[in-house]
C-alpha positions in Angstrom: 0.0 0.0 0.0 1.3 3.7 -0.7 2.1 6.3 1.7 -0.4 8.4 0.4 -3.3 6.0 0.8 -2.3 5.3 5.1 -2.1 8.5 5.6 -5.4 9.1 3.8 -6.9 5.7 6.2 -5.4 7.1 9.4 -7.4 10.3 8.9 -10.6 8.8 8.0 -10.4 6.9 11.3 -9.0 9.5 13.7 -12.3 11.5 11.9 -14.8 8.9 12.9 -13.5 8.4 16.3 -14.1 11.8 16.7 -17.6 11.8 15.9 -18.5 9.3 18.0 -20.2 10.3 21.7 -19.1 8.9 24.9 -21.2 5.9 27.1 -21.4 7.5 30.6 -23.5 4.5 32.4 -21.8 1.6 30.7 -19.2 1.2 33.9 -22.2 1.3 36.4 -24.1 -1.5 34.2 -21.6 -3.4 34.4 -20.9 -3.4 38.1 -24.2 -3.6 38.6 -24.3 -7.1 36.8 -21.5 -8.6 38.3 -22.9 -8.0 41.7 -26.5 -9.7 40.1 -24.4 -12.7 39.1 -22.5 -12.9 42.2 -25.8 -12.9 44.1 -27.0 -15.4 42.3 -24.0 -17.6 42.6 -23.9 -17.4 46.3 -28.1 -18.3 46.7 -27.3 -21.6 44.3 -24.9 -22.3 46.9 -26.7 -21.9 50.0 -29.4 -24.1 48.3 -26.9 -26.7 47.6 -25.9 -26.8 50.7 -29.3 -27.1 52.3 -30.1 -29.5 50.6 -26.8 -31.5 51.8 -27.6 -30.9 54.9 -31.1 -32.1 55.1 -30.2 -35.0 53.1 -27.5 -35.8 55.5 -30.1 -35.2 59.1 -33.4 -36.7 57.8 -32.3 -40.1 58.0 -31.4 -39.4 61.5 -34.6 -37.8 62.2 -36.7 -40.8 60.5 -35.1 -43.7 61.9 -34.1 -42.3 65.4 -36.2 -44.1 68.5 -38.8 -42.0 70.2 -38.2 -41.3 73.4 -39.4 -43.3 76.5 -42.2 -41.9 77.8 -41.9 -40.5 81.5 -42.5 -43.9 83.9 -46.2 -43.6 85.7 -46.3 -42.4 89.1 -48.2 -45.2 91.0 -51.7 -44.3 92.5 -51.5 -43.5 95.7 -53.8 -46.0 98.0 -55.9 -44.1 101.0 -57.1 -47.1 103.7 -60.5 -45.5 104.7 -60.5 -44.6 108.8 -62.7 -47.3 110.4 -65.8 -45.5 111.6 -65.7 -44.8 115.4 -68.4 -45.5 117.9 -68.5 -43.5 120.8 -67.3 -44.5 124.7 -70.3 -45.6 126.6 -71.2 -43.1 129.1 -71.3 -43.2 132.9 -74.7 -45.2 132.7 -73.3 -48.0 130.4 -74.3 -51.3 132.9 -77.9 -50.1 132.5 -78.4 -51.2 129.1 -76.3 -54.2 127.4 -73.4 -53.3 125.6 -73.5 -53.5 121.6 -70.7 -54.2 119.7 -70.2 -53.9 116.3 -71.9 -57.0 114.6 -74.6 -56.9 116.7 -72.9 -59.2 119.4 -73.1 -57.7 123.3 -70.3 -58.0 126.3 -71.5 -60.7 128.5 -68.8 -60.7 131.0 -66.0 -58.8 132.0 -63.2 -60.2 135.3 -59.9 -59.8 135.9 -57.9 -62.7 133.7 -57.7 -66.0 136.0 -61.0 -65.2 137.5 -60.1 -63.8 140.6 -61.7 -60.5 142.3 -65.3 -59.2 141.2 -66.3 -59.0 137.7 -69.4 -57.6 135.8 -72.8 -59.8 134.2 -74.8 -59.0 131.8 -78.3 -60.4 133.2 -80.0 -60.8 130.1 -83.6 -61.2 131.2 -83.2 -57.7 133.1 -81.3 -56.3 130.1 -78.4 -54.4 132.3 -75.1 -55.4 134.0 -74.2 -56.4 137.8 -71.6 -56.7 140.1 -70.5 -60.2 141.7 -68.2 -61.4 143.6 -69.4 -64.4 145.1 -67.3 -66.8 142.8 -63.7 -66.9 141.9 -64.8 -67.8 138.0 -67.4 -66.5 136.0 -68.4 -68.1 132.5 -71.5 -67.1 131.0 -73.5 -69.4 128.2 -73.9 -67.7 125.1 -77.5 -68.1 125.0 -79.9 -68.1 128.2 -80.0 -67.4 131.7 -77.2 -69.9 132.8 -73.5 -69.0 134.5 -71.1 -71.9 134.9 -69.4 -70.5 138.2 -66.0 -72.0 139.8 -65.1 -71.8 143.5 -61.1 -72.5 144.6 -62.8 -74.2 147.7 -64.6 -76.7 145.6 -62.1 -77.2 143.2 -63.2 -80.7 141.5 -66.6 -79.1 141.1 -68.9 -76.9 139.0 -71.6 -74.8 139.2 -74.3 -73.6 137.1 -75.7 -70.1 138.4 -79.1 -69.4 137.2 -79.8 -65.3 136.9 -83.1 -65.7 136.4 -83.2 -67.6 140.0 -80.8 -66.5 141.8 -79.8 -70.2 142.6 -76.6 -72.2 142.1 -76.7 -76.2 141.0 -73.1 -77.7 141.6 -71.6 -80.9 139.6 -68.6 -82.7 140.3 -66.7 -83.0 137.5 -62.9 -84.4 138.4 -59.6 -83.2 139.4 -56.8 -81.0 137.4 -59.3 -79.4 135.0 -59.1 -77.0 132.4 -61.5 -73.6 132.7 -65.3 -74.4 131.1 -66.1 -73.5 127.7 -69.5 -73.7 126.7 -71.0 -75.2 123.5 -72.4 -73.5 120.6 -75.6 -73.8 121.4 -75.2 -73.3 125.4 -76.4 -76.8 126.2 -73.0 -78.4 126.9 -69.5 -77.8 128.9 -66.3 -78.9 127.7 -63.3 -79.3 130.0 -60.1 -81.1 129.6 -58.6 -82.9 132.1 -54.8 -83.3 132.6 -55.3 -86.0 135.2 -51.4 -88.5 135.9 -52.9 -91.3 135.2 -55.0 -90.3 131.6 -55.4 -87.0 129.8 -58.8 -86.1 128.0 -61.8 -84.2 127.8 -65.2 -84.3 129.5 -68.5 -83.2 128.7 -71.2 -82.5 131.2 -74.5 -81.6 130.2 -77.5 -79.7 131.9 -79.0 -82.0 133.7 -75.4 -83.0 135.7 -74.9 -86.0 133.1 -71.0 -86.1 132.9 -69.1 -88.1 130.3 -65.3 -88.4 130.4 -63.3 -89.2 126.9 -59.7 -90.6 127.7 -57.5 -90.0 124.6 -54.5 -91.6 124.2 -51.4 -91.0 121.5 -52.4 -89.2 118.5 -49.0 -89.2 116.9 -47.8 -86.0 117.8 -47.5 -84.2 121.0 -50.7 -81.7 121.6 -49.5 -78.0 121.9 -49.0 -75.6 124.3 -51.7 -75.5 127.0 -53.2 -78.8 125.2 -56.7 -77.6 125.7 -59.7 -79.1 124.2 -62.1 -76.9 122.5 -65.7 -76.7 120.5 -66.3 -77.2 116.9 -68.5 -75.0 115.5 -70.9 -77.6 115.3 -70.9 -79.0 118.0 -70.3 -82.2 117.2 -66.7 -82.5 117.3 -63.7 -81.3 119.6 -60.4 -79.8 118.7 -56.7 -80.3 119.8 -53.9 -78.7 118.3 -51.1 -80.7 117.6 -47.2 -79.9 117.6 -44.0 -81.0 115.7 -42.1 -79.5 118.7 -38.3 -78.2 117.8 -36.7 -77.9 120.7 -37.8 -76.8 124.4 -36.1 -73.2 123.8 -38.8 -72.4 121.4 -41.5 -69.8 123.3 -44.5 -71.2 120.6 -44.5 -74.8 119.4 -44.5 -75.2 115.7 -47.8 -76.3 115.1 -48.8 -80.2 113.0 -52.5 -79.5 112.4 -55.8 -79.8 114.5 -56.7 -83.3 115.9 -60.6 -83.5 116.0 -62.9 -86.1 117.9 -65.8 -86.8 118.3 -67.8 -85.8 121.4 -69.9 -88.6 121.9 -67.6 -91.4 122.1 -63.6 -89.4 122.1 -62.5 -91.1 118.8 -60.3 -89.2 116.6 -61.9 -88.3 112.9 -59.5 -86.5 111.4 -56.8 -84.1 110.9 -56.6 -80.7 109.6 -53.2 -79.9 108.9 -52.6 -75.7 109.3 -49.6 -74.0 111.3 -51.4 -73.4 114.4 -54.6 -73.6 116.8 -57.9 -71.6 116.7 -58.8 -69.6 120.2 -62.5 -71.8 120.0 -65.5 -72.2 118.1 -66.1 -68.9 116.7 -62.6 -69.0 115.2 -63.7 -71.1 112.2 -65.8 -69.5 109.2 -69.7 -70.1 109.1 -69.2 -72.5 106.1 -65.5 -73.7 107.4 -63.5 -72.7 104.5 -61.3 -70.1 107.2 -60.2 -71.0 110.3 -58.4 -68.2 112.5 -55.3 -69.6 114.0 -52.4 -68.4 116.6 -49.3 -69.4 113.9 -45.8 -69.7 115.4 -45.1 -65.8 115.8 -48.3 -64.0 114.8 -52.3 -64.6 114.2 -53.0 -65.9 110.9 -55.8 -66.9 108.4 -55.8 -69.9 107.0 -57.5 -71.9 104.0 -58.7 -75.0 105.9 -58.7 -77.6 102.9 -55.4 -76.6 101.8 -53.3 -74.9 105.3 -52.3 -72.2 103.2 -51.7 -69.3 104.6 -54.2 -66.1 103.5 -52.8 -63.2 105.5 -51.9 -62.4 109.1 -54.4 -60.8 111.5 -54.2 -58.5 114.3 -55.9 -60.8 116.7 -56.3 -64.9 116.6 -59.2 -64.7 119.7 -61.7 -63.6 117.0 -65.2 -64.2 116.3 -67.0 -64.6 112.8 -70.1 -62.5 112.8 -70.8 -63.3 109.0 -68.9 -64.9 106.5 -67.0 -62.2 105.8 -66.6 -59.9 108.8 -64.5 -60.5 112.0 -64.8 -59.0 115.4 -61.8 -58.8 117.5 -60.5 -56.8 120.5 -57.6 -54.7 119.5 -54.3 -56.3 121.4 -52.5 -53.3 122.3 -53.3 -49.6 123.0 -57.2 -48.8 124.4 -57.9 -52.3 123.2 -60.7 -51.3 121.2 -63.1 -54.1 119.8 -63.3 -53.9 115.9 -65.4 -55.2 113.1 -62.8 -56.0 110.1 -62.5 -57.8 107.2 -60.9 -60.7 106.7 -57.7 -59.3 105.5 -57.7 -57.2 109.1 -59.2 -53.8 107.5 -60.7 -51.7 110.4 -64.4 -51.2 109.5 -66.0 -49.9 112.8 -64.2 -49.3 116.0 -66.1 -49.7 119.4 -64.2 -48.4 122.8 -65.0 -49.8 125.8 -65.9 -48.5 129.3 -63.1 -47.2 131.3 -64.0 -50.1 133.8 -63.7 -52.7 131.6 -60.5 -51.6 129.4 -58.3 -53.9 132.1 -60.4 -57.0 132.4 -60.9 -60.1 130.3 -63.9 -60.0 128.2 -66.6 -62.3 127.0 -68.7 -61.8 124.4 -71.6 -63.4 122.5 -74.4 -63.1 119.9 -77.5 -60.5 121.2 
């Protein structure tokens, strides 16, 4: 190419560049879209990570265990306060004294039967003083009190309160204390007699028989005292498989009965220890209340198995499934209870009486 034609280019462009006008906002476009793109850049890598992230926890969130819920606080059990009777006044003897079941004190003397003790003469309907006998033993039903006198000590008498008058019956020698039958027709004494050991039953009208009983294959325990069946037609002995002499309570076989009329044995009811008498065993003799080897106990009589322990083993059955017992400690209290020993009524007894042994019997 000639000179002439580049210099004739060069001013032809220099020309044009002249004439052509300046872009003020193309720097701040541009920085303005670099700072759009960078925005953008840095959301698409927050989401990226977010979604790491969740894809990472969720499994950990599905598949982790719930938590155990908080264990439950156990219900809280309230024994209901037994209701409580009121302490018979100043005029208590003038009326008899209803206990809870419906059964009334028929006697009250210091234990032994010495010094004076308290009656309940039925046929009057109020209490008296006595102390013209050294024992007093009321039947449970009727007018009759089997009396005992140190002075006359091989016989009995029967006190009539609706007399006044006294019938005495020789009986024998060593004798237990009477304990009347069911039905108040009948006493039952055991004899401890050298030459035999046994039981005698003498009847209303003075008839007396006397029941020898030899070895029964174990040893009879503690006091070996006869007592009544709740039917009346059989006796109880409690039997012992004695440890040693060191032990204060024999460990109890069972309960020997007999028969009344004619002293055989019938059978055995094996249970780990003796009921106080008749009263002790259930109205349809499925329960028998029973002084174990350290405490009172209710017992299953087929089996001998053990229900519960009980406050008291000198109890009473007024139905078939309430108890009345005196309380043994404390005010001593008589109580109507349930068979597992639940207080259900609470009845105190006269200041007089709270120190003396007490009888008590069906109103």
């Amino acid at each position: 190419m000639s000179t002439s034609l580049d210099e004739t280019l060069r001013a032809a462009v220099r020309e044009l560049a002249d004439g052509a006008g300046p872009a003020p906002d193309l720097a701040a476009r541009a920085l303005g879209r670099g700072r759009r793109l960078r925005r953008r850049r840095r959301v698409a890598a927050a989401g990226a990570a977010l979604v790491a992230v969740v894809a990472v926890t969720l499994p950990f969130v599905l598949f982790r265990p719930r938590p155990a819920p908080p264990p439950a606080t156990p219900p809280v059990t309230v024994t209901p306060s037994p209701a409580m009777r009121p302490t018979p006044g100043a005029d208590w003897a003038g009326k008899p004294l209803v206990l809870p079941g419906d059964w009334v004190v028929t006697r009250a003397q210091v234990a032994g039967g010495s010094g004076s003790g308290m009656l309940l003469d039925r046929g009057r309907g109020r209490y008296f003083a006595t102390d013209r006998y050294d024992g007093i033993f009321p039947a449970p039903t009727g007018s009759l009190v089997a009396v005992r006198d140190d002075d006359r000590p091989r016989e009995i008498g029967l006190f009539d309160l609706a007399s006044g008058k006294t019938r005495w019956y020789e009986v024998g020698r060593a004798l237990s204390v009477p304990r009347w039958s069911p039905d108040g027709q009948r006493l039952l004494f055991t004899t401890h007699q050298l030459d035999h050991f046994g039981f005698i039953v003498l009847h209303l009208d003075g008839t007396r028989r006397a029941h020898p009983v030899g070895p029964l294959g174990w040893p009879c325990a503690d006091t070996c005292e006869f007592t009544w069946m709740r039917d009346g037609r059989e006796v109880a002995l409690t039997l012992s498989k004695r440890r040693s002499e060191s032990w204060p309570r024999d460990l109890a076989k069972g309960v020997q009965l007999l028969s009344v009329d004619d002293g055989r044995p019938t059978r055995l009811v094996t249970m780990p220890g003796g009921p106080a008498g008749p009263d002790a065993w259930s109205p349809d003799g499925k329960f028998v209340v029973v002084q174990g080897l350290t405490e009172p106990l209710l017992v299953e009589t087929a089996t001998g198995r053990v229900v519960n322990p009980l406050p008291a083993a000198d109890v009473v059955w007024v139905t078939g499934d309430r108890l009345l017992y005196r309380r043994p400690y404390g005010s001593r209290d008589f109580v109507l209870a349930d068979p597992s020993g639940r207080e259900l009524v609470r009845q105190p007894l006269p200041k007089q009486l709270v120190d003396l042994e007490v009888s008590v019997a069906p109103r």
